[in-house]
Structure formats: structure tokens, C-alpha cells
N, C-alpha and C positions, 0 to 999 in steps of 0.2 A: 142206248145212251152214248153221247158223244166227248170228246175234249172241246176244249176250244179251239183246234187247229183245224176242225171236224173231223177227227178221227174213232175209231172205239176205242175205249180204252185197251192199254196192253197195245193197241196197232202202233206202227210208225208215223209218228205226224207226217201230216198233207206239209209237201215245199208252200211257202208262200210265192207266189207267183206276181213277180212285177214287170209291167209292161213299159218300155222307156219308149215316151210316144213324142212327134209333133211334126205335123205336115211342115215345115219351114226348114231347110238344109243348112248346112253350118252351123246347128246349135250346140253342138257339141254332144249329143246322141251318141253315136258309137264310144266316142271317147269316156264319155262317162259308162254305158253301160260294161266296155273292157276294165277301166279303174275301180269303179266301183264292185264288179266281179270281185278282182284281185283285192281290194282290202277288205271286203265281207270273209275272203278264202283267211286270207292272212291272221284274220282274226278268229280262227277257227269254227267258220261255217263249210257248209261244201252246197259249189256253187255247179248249175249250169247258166251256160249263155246260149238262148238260141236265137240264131242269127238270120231273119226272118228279112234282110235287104235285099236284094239281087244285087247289089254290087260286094256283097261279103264281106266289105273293111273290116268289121267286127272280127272273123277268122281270120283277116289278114295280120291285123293287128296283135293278135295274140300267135302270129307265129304257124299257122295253119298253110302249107303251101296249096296252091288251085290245085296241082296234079293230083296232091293226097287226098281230095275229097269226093269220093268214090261214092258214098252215098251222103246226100246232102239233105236239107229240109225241102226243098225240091221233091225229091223222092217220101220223104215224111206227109206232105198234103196232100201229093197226088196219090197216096193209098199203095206204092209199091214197094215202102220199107219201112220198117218202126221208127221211132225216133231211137232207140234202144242202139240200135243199128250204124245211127249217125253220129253217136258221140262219140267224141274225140278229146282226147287226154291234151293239156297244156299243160306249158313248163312251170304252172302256178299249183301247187300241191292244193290240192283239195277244189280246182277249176277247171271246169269240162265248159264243152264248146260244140253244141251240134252246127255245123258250119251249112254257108249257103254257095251257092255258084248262080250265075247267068242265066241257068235252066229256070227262077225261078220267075222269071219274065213271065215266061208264060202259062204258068200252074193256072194263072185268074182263072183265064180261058175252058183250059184243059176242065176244071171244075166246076165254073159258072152255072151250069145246066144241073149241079147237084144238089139234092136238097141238105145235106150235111154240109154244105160248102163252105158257112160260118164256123162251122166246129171240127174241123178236121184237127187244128192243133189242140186245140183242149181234147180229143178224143185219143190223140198221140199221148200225148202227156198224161190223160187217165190209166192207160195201158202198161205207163211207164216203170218200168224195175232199178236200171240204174246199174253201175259197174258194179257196183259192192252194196248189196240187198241189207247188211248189216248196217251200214250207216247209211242212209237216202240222203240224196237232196234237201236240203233245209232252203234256198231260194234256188229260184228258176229268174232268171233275165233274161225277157225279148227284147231284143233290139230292132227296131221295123224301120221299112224303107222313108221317106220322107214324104209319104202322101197320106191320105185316107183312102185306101183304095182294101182292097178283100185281103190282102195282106196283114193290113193293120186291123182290119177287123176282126179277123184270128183270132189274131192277139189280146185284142180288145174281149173277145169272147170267153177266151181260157184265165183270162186273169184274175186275179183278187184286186189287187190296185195298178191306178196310173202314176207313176212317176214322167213328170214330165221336166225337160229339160231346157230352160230358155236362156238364150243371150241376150246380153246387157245392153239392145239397139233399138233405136225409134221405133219398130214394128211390131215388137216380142209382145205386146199385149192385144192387138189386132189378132194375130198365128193364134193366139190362147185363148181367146173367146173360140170362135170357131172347133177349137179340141175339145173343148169345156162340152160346146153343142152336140159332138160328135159321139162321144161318151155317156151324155144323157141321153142322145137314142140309143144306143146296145144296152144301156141299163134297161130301156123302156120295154127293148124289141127281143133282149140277146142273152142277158148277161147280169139278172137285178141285184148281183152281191157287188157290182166294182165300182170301186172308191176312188176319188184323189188321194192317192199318198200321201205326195208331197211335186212342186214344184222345186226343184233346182237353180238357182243362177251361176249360168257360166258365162267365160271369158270377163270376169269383174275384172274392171282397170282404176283405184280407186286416183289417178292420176283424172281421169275423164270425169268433166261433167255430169256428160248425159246419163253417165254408167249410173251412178247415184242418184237421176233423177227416175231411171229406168226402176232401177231397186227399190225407191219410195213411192214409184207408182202400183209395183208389182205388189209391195208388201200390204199396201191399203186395198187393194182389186183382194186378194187372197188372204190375206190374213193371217192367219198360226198356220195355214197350208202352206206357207214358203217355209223351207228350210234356212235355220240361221248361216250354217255356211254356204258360202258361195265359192266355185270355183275361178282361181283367180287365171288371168290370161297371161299365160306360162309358156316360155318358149320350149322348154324340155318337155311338157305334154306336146307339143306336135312335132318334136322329132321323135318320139318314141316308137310310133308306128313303125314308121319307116325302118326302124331293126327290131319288128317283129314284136313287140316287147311291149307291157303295161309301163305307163312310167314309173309306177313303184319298183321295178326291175330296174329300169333302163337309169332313174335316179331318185331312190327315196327319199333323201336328205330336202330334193325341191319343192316348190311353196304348192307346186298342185299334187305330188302327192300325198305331202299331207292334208291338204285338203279333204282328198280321197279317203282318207282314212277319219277325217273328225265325220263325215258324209255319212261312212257306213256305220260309226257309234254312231249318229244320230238315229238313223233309219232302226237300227234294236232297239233301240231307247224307245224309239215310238212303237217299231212292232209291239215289246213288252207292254208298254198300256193300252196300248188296244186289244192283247187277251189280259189284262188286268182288271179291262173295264166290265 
């Protein structure tokens, strides 16, 4: 007999696992899967981030230097280190960060010819213990590169749901069909428990037009799958990075940290009735 988290009972609930997806760069991905990190911690979850880009912003962003990342997800796919091994403690109490490096350009490759090659992170992650075995992980967040390439398949493979992340610009609903398609084959082929979370809108200008027309397209295309808040287009969320920092760190008081934070009430709100239902 199970929970609903599908655990035994008396075990440690399973992390839910969400995958921050969408072939289209600039959507503000890493940024949300760092913020949103940080206010799910701040709200007393305990979070990992795994940062499944080969460009790493995600570890950069939180403060991770390149030298310090001795063993990366890199190492985690290609089968010569745990994930266990790869996480790495940030300056956010209760948020971990298995970071990535340029090595993982070429994991595709290296793996391609295997037949576990879809499931190497879900097979990381099943193995997974965690710094402190007393309190686990309650979310896992992958942040993946901006393609559908075996990376994001991964991802798409280990996860419970998609969280996808769109901008407020003429094309955001084009990028999202195509994810939508991308998703119902690993449901079909990979993966038949993963769901749409929730869509995200970021960079909201409610100054713009188009931003509003973009939001009333989006919200009629998806329905109660948008998230009512949207992240608005804040200049303190992109200086944040650049010192290391969540902008809830770098400045909580601003419009997109709080955002960040109504985002990740919302997301328990929903987890909670989805095992309620």
C-alpha cells in the first residue's frame, strides 16, 4: 500500500519533481527555475535545482563558481558520479544546486548508443539520499537547455510534471505547441505519469499591448493550466544574477520577487489538490 506521494507508508515522501521546459531562449527559464527555487526554500520546503543546461547560468546564478564544480550533472549522466555527489549547498537555507559545466555538450554523444540513455537522470534521482536523510527533498527542479534535444528528454523522463515558462511575445504560442507535442510523445514513449503543471507568464509589461494580448491568447489556448500570476519584467530580476544572487536575496521588497513568491504559494496550493483529489 501506498501514499499519495507513492510512498509506503511510514517511508519519506517521493520529491515531486518539476521540469522547467521550452525549446525558445529568453523565456525566462533559469530565472524562474533559481526564484522559484528560492521562494519554495524560503517558504519552508527543501529544494534541489538540477541544472541540466551546458551553459550552467542556473549554478551561476545562485552563486556557484565554474572552478568549484568538480563533479557536475555531466558526470551524473554519464554514469561516473551519483548525483548525491554533485550537490552543492547555496547561500539559500534549505536550496541545493547539482550544477552543470560545458562538459555537458557532449554527454548526448557519449550516451547515444545506450539503451538507458533516456533515463539516466531519473535513475540518478531514484538512487538519490540527499545531504540530510532526515528531512529529503520535498521538490527537485530541472532547468534544461533550450532545445528538445536528449537533455530535455531526461528530464522530461524523470519528472512528475511540466512547468513551462513563456514570454509575453508574438511567438510564445507557436514555441508551446510544439512542447505540448513533445511531451505527449515521452508520455506515449517514456514517461505516462507527466503532466502540465502549470504554464508561467513571464517578462509581463502591463504598459504593452501585445503583452495583454499575448496573456488572452495564452489563457484561452490553456485554460486553469496558466498560472494566475505572471512574472512581471523587472529590472532587479536581471541584475541579480550577475551578483550571484536570487533576486529575493539581491531585493525582496521588488515587484518580481514577490512575484516569485505568490508563484510558489500558488504551485502548493495546486500540489495540495492534486493529492486531495
Amino acid at each position: 500500500m501506498t501514499d499519495r506521494s507513492g510512498s509506503a507508508p511510514g517511508a519519506p515522501a517521493k520529491p515531486r519533481i518539476l521540469v522547467l521546459a521550452n525549446q525558445k531562449g529568453g523565456v525566462g527559464k533559469t530565472t524562474t527555475a533559481i526564484n522559484l527555487g528560492t521562494a519554495l526554500a524560503a517558504i519552508g520546503e527543501k529544494v534541489l535545482i538540477v541544472d541540466l543546461d551546458p551553459q550552467g547560468n542556473a549554478s551561476t546564478g545562485l552563486g556557484i563558481d565554474r572552478k568549484s564544480r568538480r563533479v557536475s550533472t555531466y558526470h551524473v549522466l554519464s554514469g561516473e558520479a551519483s548525483l548525491d555527489s554533485a550537490i552543492t549547498e547555496t547561500v539559500v537555507p534549505g536550496l541545493f544546486v547539482a550544477p552543470s559545466t560545458l562538459d555537458l555538450l557532449g554527454v548526448e554523444l557519449e550516451i547515444a548508443s545506450e539503451k538507458d540513455r533516456a533515463h539516466r537522470l531519473k535513475n540518478a534521482i531514484a538512487a538519490l539520499k540527499g545531504p540530510d536523510v532526515t528531512k529529503p527533498f520535498t521538490y527537485i527542479l530541472i532547468d534544461c537547455p533550450p532545445s528538445l534535444n536528449l537533455l530535455t528528454i531526461n528530464a522530461l523522463t524523470a519528472a512528475d510534471a511540466v512547468l513551462v515558462p513563456l514570454q509575453c511575445e508574438f511567438f510564445a504560442l507557436e514555441g508551446l505547441s510544439q512542447l505540448l507535442k513533445t511531451v505527449e510523445q515521452v508520455r506515449s514513449a517514456l514517461n505516462p505519469k507527466l503532466t502540465i503543471h502549470g504554464v508561467v507568464l513571464t517578462m509581463f509589461d502591463p504598459r504593452n499591448n501585445l503583452s495583454g494580448q499575448v496573456v488572452a491568447d495564452v489563457r484561452q489556448f490553456m485554460g486553469s493550466k496558466v498560472y494566475e500570476t505572471m512574472i512581471p519584467r523587472n529590472v532587479r530580476v536581471s541584475e541579480a544574477p550577475s551578483h550571484g544572487k536570487p533576486v529575493l536575496l539581491y531585493d525582496l521588497k521588488c515587484a518580481g520577487s514577490q512575484a516569485y513568491l505568490r508563484l510558489a504559494s500558488e504551485i502548493i496550493q495546486r500540489e495540495r489538490a492534486l493529492r486531495a483529489a
